[in-house]
C-alpha positions as CSV (number, residue, x, y, z in Angstrom):
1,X,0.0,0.0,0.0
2,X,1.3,3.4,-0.9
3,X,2.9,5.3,1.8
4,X,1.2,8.6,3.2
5,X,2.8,11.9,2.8
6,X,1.4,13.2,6.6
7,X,0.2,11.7,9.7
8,X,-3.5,12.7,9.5
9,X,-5.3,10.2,11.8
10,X,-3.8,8.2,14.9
11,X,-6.0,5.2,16.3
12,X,-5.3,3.0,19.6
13,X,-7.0,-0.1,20.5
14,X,-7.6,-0.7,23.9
15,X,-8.4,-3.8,25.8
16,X,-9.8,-4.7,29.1
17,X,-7.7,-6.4,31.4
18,X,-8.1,-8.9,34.1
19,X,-6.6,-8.3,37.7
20,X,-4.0,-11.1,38.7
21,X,-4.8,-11.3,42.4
22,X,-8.7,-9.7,42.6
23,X,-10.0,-10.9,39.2
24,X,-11.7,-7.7,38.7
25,X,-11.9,-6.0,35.6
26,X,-9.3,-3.2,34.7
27,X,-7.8,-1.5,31.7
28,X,-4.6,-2.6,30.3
29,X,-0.8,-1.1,31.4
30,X,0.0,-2.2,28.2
31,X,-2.3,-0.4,25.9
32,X,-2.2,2.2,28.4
33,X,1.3,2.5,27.3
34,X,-0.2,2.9,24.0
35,X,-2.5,5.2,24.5
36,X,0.0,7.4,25.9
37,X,2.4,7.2,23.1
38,X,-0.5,7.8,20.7
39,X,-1.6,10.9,22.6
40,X,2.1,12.3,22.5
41,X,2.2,11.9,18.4
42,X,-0.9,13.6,18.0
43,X,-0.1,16.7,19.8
44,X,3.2,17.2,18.4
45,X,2.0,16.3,14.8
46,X,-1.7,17.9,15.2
47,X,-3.0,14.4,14.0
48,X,-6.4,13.4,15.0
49,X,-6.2,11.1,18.1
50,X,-9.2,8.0,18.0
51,X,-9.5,5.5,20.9
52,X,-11.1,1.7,19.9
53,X,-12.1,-0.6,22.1
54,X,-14.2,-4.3,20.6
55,X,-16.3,-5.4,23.2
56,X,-18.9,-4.4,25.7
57,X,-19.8,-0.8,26.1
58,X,-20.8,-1.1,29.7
59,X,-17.9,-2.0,31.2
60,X,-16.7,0.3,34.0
61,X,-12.8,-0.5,33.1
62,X,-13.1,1.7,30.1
63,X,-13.6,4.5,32.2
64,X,-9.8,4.4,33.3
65,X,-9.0,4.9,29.5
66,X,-10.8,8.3,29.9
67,X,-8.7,9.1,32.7
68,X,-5.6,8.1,31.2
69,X,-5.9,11.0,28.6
70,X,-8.3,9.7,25.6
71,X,-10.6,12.4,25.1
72,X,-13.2,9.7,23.8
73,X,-13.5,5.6,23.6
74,X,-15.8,4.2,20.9
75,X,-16.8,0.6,21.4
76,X,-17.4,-1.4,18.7
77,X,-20.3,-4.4,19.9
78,X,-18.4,-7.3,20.0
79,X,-19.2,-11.1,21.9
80,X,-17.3,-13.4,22.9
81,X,-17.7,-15.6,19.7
82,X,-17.7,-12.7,17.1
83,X,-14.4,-11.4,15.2
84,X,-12.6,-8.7,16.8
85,X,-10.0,-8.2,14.2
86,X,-12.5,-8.1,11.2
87,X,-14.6,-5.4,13.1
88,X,-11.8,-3.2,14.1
89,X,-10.4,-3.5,10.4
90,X,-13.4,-2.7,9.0
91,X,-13.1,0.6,11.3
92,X,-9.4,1.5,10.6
93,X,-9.3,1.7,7.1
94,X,-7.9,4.6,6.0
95,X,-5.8,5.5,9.6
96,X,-2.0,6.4,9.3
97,X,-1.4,4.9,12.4
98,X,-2.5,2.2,14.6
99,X,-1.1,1.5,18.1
100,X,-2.1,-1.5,20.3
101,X,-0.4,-3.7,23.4
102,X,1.9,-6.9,22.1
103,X,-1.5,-8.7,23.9
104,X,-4.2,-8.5,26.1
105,X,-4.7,-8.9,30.1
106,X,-6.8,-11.5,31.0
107,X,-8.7,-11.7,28.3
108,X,-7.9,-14.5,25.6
109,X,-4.4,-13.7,25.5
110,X,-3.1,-15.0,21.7
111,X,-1.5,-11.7,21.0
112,X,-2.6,-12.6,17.7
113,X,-4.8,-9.3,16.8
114,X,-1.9,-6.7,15.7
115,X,-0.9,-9.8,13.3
116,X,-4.7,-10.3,12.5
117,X,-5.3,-6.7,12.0
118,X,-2.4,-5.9,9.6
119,X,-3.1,-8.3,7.5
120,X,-6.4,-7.4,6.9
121,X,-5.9,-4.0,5.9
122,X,-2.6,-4.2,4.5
123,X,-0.4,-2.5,6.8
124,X,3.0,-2.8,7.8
125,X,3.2,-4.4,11.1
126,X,6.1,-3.3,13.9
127,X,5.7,-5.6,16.6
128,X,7.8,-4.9,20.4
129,X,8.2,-1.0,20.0
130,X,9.6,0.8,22.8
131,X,9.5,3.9,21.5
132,X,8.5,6.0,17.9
133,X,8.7,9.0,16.3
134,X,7.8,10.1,13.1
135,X,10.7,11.2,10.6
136,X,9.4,12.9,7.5
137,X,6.7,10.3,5.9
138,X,8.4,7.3,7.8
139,X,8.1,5.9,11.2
140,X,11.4,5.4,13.1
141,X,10.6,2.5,15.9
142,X,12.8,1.2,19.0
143,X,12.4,-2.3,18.9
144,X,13.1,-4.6,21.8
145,X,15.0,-7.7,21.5
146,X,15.4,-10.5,23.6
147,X,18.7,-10.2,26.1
148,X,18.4,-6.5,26.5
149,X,19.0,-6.0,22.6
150,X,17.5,-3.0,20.8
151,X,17.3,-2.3,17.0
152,X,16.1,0.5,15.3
153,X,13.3,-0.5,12.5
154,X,12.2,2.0,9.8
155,X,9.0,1.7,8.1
156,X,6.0,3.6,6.0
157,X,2.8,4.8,7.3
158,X,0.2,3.5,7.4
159,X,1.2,1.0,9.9
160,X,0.0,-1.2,12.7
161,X,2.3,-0.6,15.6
162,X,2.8,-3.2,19.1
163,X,3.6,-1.7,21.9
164,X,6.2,-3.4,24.5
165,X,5.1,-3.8,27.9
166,X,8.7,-1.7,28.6
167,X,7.9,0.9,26.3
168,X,9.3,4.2,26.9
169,X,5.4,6.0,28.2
170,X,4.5,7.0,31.5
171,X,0.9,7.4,31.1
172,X,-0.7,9.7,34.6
173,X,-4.7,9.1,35.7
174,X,-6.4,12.5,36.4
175,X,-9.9,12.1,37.3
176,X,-11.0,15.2,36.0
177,X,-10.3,13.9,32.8
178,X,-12.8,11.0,33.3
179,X,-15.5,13.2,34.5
180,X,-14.7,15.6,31.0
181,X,-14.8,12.6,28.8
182,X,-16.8,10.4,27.2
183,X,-17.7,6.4,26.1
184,X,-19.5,6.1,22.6
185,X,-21.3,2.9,22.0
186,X,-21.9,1.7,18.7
187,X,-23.5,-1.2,16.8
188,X,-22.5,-3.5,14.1
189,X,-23.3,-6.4,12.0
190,X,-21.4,-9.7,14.2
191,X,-18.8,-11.2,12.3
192,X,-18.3,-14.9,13.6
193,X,-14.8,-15.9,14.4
194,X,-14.3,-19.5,12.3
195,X,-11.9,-20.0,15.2
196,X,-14.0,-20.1,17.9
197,X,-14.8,-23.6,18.7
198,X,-11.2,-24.7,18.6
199,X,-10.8,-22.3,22.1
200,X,-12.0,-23.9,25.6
201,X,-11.8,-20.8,27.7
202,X,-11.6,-21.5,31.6
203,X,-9.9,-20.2,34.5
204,X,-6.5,-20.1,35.0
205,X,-5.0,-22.9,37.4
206,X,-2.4,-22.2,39.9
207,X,0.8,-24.0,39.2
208,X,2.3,-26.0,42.3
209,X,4.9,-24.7,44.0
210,X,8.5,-26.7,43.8
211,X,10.1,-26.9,47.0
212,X,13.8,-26.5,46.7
213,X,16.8,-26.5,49.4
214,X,18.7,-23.4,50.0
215,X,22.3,-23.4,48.9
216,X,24.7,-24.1,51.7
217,X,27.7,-24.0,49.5
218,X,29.9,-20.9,48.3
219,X,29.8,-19.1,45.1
220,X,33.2,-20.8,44.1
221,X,31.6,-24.1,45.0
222,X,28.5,-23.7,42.9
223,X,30.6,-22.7,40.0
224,X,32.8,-25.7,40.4
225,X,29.8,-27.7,40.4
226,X,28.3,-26.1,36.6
227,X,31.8,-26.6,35.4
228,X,32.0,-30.2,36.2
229,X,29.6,-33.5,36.1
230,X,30.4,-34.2,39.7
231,X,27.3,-35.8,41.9
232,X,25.9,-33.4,44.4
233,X,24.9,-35.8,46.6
234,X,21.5,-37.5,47.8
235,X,20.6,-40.9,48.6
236,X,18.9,-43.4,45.8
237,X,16.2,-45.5,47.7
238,X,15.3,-48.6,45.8
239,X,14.5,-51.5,48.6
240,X,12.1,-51.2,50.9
241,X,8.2,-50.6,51.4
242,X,6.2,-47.5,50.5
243,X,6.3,-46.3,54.0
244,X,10.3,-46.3,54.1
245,X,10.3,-44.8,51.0
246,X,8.1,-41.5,51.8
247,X,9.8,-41.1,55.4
248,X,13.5,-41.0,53.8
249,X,11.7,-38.1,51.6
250,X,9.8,-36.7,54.9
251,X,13.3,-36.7,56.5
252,X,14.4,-34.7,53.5
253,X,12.6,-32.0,53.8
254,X,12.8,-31.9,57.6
255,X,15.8,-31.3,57.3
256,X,15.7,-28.7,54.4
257,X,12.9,-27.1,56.8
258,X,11.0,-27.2,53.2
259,X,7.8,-28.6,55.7
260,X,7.6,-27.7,59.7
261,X,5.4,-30.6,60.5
């Protein structure tokens, strides 16, 4: 798709998130991140500044969005078995710029949208941006890398942009700006997701806890010990009954202090 000369039009998708310890719905740090960055591009570039969000209208999380500086969220009607990407492309065509979180919080979590969304419109896609600014009729991204790498990726608008969780944005809540703005609703024709019954969606299952000794030995020891294959000692129980057996492993972790029982 041909490159645009200006940056006319800036829209960033927000999500609702989940939170880890209450389970109580919340906006997204990442697209909050997002949001921020978008709002510093339209101010300094005068571009229009649009705030998306695919889902239910009613939710009080969007609210936070309002405080976080977007001056207006339109919600596009969207269930849990329709297609969120086909709806928000159907939305975005014709914006410069399009800024979203690498994935959601608590929702389905694929991080598959920004991938979704660019290829249904045709964009270029930037995926783990840190930071951006616009250079003449080209984007100039940050990109983060694994291992504390960074790169520096150039690309042509339009684009579809995914923001890092580490992203350079420190977006600020003021509740007056809640108050001042607003939450749009809007309906549109459902557009099933063909993926939909290959997803069991359920809650998420704490993982057990593995109980490990504490390191008696000095640094020099433990790297003598990832140098070489010697054993590290323990004892190998094969004779004996069941009841053996479990208190040679209750003894263990007696004396670990793993258990205090």
């Amino acid at each position: 798709m041909k490159a645009q000369g200006k940056l006319e039009r800036i829209a960033v998708l927000v999500s609702v998130g989940r939170h880890r310890v209450s389970g109580v719905s919340c906006y997204s740090r990442n697209d909050a991140s997002a949001l921020e960055i978008g709002r510093t591009l339209a101010q300094a570039h005068g571009a229009r500044l649009e705030v998306l969000h695919a889902g239910d209208a009613s939710n009080l999380a969007l609210t936070d969005y309002l405080a976080l500086g977007a001056p207006r969220v339109d919600v596009l009607a969207c269930g849990d078995g329709d297609d969120a990407a086909a709806l928000l492309a159907e939305r975005l065509r014709g914006v410069s710029l399009v800024l979203t979180g690498t994935r959601a919080e608590g929702a389905y979590d694929t991080g598959m949208l920004p991938y979704r969304l660019a290829d249904a419109l045709g964009y270029a896609l930037v995926d783990s941006a840190l930071d951006l600014a616009l250079e003449g009729d080209r984007l100039a991204v940050t990109q983060f890398l694994p291992k504390g790498f960074r790169r520096k990726v150039d690309a042509a608008l339009p684009a579809v942009v995914a923001v890092h969780p580490q992203a350079a944005a420190a977006p600020r809540y003021a509740y007056a700006r809640a108050v001042a703005g607003s939450i749009e609703a809007h309906r549109t024709d459902p557009v099933r997701d063909p993926g939909t019954g290959a997803w069991r969606i359920a809650p998420v299952e704490r993982k057990p806890v593995k109980l490990a000794a504490l390191e008696k030995r000095s640094g020099h020891a433990r790297m003598l010990t990832a140098t070489t294959t010697e054993s590290r000692g323990g004892n190998v129980v094969i004779e004996g009954t069941s009841v053996e057996k479990a208190q040679v492993i209750l003894g263990y972790l007696r004396e670990h202090r793993l258990i205090d029982y």
